[in-house]
SELUM-449338 format. One record per atom (N, C-alpha, C): residue number from 1; residue in one letter; chain; z, y, x. Coordinates in steps of 0.02 Angstrom, whole numbers, plus 50000, padded with zeros to 5 digits. Example, Ala and Ser with C-alpha at 12.3 -4.5 7.8 and 13.67 -1.06 7.14 Angstrom:
BEGIN
<1 A A <50390 49716 50660>>
<1 A A <50390 49775 50615>>
<1 A A <50390 49835 50660>>
<2 S A <50354 49888 50642>>
<2 S A <50357 49947 50684>>
<2 S A <50394 50002 50645>>
END
This chain:
BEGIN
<1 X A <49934 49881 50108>>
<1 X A <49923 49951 50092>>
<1 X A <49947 49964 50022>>
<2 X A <49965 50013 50025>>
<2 X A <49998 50035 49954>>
<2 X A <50076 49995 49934>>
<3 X A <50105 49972 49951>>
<3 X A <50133 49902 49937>>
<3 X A <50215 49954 49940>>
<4 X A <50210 49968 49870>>
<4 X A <50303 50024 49867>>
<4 X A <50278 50074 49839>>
<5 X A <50209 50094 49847>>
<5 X A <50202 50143 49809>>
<5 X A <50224 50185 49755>>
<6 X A <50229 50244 49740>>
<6 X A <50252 50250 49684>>
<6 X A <50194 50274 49632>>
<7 X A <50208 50258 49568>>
<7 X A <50165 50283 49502>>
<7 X A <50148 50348 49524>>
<8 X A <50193 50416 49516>>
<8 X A <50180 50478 49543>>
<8 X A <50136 50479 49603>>
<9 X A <50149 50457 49654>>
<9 X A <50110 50458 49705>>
<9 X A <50045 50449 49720>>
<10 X A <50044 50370 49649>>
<10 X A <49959 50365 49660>>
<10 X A <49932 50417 49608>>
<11 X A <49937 50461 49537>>
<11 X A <49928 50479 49519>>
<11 X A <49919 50545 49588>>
<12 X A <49954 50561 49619>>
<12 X A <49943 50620 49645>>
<12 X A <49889 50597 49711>>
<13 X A <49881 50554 49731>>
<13 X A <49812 50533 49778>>
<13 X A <49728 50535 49721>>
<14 X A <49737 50497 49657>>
<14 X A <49685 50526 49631>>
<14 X A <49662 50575 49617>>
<15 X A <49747 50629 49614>>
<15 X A <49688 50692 49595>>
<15 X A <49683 50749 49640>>
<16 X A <49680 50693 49697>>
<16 X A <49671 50718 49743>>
<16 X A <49732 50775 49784>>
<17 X A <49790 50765 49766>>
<17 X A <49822 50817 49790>>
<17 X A <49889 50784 49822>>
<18 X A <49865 50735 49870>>
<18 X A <49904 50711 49922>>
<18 X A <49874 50715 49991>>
<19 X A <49907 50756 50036>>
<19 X A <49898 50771 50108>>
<19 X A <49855 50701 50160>>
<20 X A <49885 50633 50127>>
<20 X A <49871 50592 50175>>
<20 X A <49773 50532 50133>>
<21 X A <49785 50569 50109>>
<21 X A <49709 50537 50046>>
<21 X A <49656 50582 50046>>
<22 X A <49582 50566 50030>>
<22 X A <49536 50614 50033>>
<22 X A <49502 50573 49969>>
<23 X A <49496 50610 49901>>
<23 X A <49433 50573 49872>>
<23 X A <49357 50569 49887>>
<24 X A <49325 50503 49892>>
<24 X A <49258 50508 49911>>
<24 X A <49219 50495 49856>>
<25 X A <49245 50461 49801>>
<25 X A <49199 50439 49744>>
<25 X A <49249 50426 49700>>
<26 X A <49213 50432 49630>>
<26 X A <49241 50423 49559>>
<26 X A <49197 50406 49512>>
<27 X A <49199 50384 49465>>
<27 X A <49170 50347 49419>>
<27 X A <49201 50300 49379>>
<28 X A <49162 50319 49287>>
<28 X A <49206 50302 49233>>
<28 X A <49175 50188 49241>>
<29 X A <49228 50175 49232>>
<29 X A <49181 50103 49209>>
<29 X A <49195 50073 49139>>
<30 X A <49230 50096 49106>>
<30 X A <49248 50076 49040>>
<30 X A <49268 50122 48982>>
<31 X A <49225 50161 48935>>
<31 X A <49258 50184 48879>>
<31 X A <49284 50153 48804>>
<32 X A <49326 50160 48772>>
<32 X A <49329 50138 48735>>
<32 X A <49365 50192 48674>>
<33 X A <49383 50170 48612>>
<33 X A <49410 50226 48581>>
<33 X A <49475 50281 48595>>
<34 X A <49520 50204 48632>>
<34 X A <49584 50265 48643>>
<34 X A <49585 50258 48737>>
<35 X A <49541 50212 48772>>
<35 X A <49556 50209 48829>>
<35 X A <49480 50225 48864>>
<36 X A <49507 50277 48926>>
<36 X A <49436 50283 48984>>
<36 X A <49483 50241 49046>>
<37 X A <49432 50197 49079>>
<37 X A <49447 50146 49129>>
<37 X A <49416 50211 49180>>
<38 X A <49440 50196 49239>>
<38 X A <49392 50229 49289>>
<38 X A <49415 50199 49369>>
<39 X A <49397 50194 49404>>
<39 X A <49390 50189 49474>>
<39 X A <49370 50248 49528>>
<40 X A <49431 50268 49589>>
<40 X A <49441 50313 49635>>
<40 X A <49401 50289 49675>>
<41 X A <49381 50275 49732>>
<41 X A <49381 50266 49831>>
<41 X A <49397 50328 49847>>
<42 X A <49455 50311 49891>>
<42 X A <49493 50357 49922>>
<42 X A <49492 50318 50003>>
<43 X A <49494 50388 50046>>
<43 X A <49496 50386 50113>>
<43 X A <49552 50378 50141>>
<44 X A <49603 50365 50169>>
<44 X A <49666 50364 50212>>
<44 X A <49629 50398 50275>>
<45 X A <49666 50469 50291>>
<45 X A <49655 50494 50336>>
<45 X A <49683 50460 50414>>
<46 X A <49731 50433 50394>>
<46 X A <49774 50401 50451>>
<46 X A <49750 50354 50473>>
<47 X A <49714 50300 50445>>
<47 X A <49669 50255 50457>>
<47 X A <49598 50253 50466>>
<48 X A <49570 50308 50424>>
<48 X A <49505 50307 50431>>
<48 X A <49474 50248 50366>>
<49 X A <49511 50212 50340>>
<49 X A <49514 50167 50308>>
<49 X A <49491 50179 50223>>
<50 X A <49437 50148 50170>>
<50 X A <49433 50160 50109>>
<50 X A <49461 50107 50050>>
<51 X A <49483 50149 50012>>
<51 X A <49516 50099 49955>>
<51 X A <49539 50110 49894>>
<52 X A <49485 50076 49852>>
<52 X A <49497 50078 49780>>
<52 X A <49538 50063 49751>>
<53 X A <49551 50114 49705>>
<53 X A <49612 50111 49651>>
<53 X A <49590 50119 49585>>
<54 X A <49597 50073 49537>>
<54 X A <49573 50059 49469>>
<54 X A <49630 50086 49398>>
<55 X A <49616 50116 49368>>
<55 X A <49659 50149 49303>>
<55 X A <49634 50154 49248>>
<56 X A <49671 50152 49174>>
<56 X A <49639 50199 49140>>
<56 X A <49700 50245 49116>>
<57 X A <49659 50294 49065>>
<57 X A <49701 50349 49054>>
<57 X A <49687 50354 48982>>
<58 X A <49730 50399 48930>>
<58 X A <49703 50414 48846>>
<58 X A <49637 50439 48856>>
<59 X A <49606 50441 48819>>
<59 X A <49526 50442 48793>>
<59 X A <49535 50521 48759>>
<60 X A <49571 50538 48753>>
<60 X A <49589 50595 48707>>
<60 X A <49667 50614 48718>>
<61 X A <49686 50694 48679>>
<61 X A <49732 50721 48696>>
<61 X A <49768 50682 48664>>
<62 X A <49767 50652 48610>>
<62 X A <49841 50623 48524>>
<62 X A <49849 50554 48587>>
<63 X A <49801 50508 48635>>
<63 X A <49831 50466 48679>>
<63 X A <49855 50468 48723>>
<64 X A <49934 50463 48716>>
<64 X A <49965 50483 48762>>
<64 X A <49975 50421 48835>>
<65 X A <49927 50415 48872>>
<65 X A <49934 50367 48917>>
<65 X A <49899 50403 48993>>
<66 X A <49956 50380 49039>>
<66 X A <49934 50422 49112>>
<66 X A <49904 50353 49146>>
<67 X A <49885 50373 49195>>
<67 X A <49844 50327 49259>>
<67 X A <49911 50276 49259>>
<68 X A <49913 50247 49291>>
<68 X A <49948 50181 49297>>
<68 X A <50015 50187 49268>>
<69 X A <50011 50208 49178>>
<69 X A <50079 50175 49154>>
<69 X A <50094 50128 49114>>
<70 X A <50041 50090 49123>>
<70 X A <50043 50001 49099>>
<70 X A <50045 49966 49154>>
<71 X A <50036 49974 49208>>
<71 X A <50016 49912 49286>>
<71 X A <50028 49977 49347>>
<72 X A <50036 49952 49397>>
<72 X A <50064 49962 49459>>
<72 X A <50002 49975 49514>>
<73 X A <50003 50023 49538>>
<73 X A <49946 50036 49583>>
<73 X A <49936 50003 49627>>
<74 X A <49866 49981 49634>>
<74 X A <49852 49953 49688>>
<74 X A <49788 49957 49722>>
<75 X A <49802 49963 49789>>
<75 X A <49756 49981 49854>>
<75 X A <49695 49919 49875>>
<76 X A <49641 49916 49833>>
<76 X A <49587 49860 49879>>
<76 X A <49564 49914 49913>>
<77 X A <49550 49870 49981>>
<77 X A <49524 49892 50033>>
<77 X A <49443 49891 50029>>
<78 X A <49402 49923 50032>>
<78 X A <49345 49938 50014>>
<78 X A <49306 49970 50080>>
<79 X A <49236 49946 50098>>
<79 X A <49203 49997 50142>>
<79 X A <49125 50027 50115>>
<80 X A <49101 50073 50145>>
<80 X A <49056 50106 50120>>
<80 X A <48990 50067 50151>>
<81 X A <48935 50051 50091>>
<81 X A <48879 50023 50116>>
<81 X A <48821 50071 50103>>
<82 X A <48774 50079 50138>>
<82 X A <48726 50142 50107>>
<82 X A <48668 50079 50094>>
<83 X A <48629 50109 50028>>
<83 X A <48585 50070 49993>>
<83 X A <48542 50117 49989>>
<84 X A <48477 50101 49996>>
<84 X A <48429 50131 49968>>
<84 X A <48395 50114 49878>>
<85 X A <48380 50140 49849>>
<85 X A <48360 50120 49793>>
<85 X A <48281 50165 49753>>
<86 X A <48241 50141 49713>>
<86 X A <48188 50158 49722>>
<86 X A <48187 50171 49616>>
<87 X A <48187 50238 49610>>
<87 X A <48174 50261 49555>>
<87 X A <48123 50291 49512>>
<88 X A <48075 50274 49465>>
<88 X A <48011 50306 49446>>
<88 X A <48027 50360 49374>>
<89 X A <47999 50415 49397>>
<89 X A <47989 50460 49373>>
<89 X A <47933 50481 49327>>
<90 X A <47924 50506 49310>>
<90 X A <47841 50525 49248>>
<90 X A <47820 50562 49280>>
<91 X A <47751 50585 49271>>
<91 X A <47711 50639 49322>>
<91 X A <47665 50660 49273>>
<92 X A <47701 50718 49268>>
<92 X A <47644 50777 49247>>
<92 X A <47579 50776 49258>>
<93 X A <47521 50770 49212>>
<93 X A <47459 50734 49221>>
<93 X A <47424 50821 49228>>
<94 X A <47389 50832 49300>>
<94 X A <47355 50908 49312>>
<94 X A <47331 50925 49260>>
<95 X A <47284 50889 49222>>
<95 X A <47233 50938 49183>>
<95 X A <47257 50945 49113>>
<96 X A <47350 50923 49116>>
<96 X A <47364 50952 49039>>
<96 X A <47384 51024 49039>>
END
């Protein structure tokens, strides 16, 4: 999967504005001063199929760096697991 891709192309599946891709999730995993890392899952409509694509981009406007123009895009194949997870909250005590 992915394997010829072009730079343009994957740039245009992340942002979402390729016919054959659906984004399902995004999220940053790395900031730093001049670089934001981030990670897609994207859908292949044709397949039904999910798969992450990893980048970063400038951190700011003066860095001039796009999604994959240091390294070459690439497609892991990824599937969706649903998790439950259990979060505690504070509770407003009635008689304040």
């Amino acid at each position: 999967m992915g394997e010829g891709i072009t730079k343009e192309a994957a740039r245009d599946i992340i942002g979402g504005d390729h016919d054959g891709y659906k984004v399902v999730d995004r999220a940053i995993d790395d900031v730093t001063r001049w670089s934001v890392s981030e990670h897609v899952i994207v859908k292949c409509l044709a397949t039904g199929k999910y798969y992450c694509l990893e980048y970063s981009y400038g951190a700011t406007e003066m860095q001039d760096e796009q999604p994959f123009e240091y390294d070459e895009p690439v497609f892991i194949e990824v599937k969706p697991i649903e998790k439950t997870i259990t979060v505690y909250e504070g509770v407003k005590d009635a008689t304040s």
